[in-house]
C-alpha positions as CSV (number, residue, x, y, z in Angstrom):
1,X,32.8,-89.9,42.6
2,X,31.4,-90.3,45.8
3,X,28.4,-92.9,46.7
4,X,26.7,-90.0,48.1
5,X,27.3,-87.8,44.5
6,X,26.1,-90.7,42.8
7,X,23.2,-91.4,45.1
8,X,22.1,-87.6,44.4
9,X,22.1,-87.6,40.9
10,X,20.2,-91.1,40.1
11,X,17.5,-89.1,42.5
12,X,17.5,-86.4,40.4
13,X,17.0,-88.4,37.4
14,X,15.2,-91.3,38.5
15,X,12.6,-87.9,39.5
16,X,12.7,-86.6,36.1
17,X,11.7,-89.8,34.4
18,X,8.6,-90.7,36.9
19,X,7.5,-87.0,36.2
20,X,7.6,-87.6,32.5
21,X,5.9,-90.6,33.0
22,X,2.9,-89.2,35.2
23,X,2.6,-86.4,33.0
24,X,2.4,-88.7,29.7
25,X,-0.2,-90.6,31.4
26,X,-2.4,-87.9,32.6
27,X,-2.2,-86.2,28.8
28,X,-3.2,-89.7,27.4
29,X,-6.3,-89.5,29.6
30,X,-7.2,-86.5,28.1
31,X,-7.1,-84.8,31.4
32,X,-4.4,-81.9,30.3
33,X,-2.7,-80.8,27.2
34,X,1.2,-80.6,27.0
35,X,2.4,-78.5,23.8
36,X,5.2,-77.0,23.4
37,X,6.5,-77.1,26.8
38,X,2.9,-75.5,28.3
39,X,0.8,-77.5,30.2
40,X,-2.8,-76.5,30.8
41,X,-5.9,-78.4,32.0
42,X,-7.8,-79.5,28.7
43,X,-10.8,-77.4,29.6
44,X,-9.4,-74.3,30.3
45,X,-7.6,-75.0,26.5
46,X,-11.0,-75.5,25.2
47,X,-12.3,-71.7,26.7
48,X,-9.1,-69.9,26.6
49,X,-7.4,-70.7,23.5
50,X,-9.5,-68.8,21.3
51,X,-9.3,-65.8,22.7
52,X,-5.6,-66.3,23.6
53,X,-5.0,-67.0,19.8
54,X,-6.6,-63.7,18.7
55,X,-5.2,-61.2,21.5
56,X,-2.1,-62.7,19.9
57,X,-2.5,-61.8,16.6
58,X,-3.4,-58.7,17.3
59,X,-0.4,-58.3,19.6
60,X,1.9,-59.1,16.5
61,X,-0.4,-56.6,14.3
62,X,0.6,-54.3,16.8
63,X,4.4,-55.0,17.0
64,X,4.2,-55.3,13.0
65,X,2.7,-52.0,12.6
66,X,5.5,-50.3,15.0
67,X,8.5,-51.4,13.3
68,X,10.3,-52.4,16.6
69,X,12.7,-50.0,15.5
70,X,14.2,-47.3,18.1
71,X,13.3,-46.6,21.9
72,X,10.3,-44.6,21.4
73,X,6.5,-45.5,21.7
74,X,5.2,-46.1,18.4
75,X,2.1,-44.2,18.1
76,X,-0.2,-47.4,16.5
77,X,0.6,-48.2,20.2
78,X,-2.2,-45.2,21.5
79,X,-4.8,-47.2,19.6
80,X,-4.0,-50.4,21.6
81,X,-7.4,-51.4,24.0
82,X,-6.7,-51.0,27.3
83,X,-9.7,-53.1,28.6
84,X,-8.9,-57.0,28.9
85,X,-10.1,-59.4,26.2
86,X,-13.7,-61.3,27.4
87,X,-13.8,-64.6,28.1
């Protein structure tokens, strides 16, 4: 190996860890929220969330009712709201 291959790939990883450790600080502070693998600013958790959690459940209603089965549009699909959810 090369001093130059070896060079690049303690960069890459040496990169990897400070990132890690920025990111573990700032979460610590409070000032995001890292769960599984999605980071998000803690406020925008606090508004969003809720209304993220229940246009997913109704998503899966949705998907639950059609069966995935097949290529064609399941018709509980027509019923879907078009409109996007409020804030």
């Amino acid at each position: 190996m090369s001093l130059e291959t070896l060079r690049a790939k303690l960069v890459g990883r040496a990169g990897r860890e400070v990132s890690d450790l920025a990111l573990e600080r700032v979460a610590k502070s409070g000032r995001v929220r890292i769960t599984a693998g999605v980071v998000c600013l803690a406020s925008f958790a606090d508004t969003a969330g809720p209304e993220a959690a229940r246009t997913r459940a109704r998503g899966l209603e949705v998907l639950e009712a059609a069966g995935l089965e097949g290529g064609a549009t399941p018709r509980s699909w027509h019923g879907c709201p078009t409109s996007a959810p409020s804030a």
